[in-house]
N, C-alpha and C positions, 0 to 999 in steps of 0.2 A: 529415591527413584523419581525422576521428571516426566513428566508426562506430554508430548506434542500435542497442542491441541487448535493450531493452525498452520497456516505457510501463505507467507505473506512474499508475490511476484513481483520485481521492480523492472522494468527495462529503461533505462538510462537514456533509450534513444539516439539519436544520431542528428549532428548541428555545428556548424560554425560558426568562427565569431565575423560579426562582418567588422571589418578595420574601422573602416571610416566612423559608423556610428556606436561600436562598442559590442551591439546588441547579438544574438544568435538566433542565427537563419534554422529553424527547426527542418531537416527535411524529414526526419520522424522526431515526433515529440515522445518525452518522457510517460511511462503508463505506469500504470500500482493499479494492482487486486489483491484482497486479502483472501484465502479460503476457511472457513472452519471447519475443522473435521469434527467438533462434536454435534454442533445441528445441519451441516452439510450445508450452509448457503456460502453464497458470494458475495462482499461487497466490491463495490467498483464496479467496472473499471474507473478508475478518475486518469485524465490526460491533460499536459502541461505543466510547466518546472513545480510552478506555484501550488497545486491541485497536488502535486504527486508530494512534495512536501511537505504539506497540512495531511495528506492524509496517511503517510507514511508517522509522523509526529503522533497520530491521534490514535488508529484504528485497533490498536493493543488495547487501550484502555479503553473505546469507545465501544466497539463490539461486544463484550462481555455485557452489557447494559441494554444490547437488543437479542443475545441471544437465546431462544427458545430451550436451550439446556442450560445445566448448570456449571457454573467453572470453578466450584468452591473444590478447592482440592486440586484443583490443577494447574500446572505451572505455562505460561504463554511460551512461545518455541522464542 
């Protein structure tokens, strides 16, 4: 049996590319929050492609290492 023991929110945001320079026009930038449901905090929000990235990449295995309970025995969502 697996056990949920957070829920990690991404919104993608919304942006085009501009032609001429390549680059994307954020009219909303990308966001990521992670929640824990065993010590009930937040990390994040982080915003921007890069930030939301890094911390999407990290926060599974970086969280467990600040959080207040224990995760020994439980599986990440």
């Amino acid at each position: 049996m697996s056990t949920l023991t957070g829920a990690l929110f991404v919104d993608l945001g919304e942006g085009r590319e501009d032609m001429r320079t390549g680059h994307v026009r954020w009219s909303r930038p990308p966001r990521a929050r992670y929640e824990c449901l065993l010590c009930h905090t937040t990390e994040g929000p982080v915003t921007g492609p890069t930030a939301v990235a890094r911390f999407v990449a990290t926060v599974r295995t970086t969280h467990p290492t600040r959080c207040t309970t224990t995760h020994e025995g439980a599986r990440a969502a």
